[in-house]
N, C-alpha and C positions, 0 to 999 in steps of 0.2 A: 467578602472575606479579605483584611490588610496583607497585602502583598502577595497573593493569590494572579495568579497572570495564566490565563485561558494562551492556549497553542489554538494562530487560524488554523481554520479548517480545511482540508484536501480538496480540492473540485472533483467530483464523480460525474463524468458526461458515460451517461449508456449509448452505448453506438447500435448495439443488437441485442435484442432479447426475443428468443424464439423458442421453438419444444427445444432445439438441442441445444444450445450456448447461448448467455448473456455474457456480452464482453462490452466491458468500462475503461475508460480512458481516465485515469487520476491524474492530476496535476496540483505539483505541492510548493509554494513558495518556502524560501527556508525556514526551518519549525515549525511549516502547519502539520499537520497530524490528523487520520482517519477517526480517530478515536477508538475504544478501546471496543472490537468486535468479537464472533466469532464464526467460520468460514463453515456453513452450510452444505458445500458446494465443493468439490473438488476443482483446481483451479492451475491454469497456467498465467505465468508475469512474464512479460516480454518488455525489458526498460528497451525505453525512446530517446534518454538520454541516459547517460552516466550518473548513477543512482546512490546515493549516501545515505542510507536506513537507518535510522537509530528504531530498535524494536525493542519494545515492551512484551513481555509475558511474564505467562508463570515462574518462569525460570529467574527473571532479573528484567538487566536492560543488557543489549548489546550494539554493537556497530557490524554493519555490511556492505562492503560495497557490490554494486553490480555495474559493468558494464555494458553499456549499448546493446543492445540485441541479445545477450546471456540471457538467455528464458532458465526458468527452471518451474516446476512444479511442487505443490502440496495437495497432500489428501485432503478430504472434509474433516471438520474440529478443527480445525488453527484456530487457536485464541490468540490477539496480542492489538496492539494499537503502534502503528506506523506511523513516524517521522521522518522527515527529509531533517537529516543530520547536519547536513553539507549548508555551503553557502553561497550556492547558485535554485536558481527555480531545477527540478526533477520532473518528470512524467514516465510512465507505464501505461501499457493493458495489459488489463487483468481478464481472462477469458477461464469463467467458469462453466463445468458442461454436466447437464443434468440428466 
């Protein structure tokens, strides 16, 4: 497709996956992207660095930043496709519990 430009991809290292939590370690150069998912799994994000999201959904696109260690939580269903917005490399884990 002429001028069509693919966002790399996120590294997802799984660190654990057991009966009670899989928790993934993402790391995203600037503009790579998860692609566009949706969250199975109720889930906690703990950034490891200071975190520049550009998030796709239903809704649009928006910007977020997170800071260092700010965990927050979502229930199951998030739909949307994550970017590193910013212009330094980003990492989190993601610690979903089933």
């Amino acid at each position: 497709m002429p001028g069509y430009s693919a966002r790399p991809p996120a590294i997802p290292t799984v660190v654990l996956d057991d009966a009670v939590t899989r928790i993934t370690r993402w790391d995203f150069e600037p503009g790579a992207a998860t692609g566009h998912h949706t969250h199975g799994l109720g889930y906690v994000v703990v950034p490891l660095t200071d975190c520049h999201f550009l998030i796709e959904d239903v809704e649009g696109s928006r910007r977020v930043t997170s800071k260092a260690g700010e965990a927050y939580r979502r229930d199951a269903g998030v739909e949307h496709n994550i970017i590193n917005g910013g212009n330094q490399p980003m990492s989190f884990i993601e610690i979903e519990y089933k």
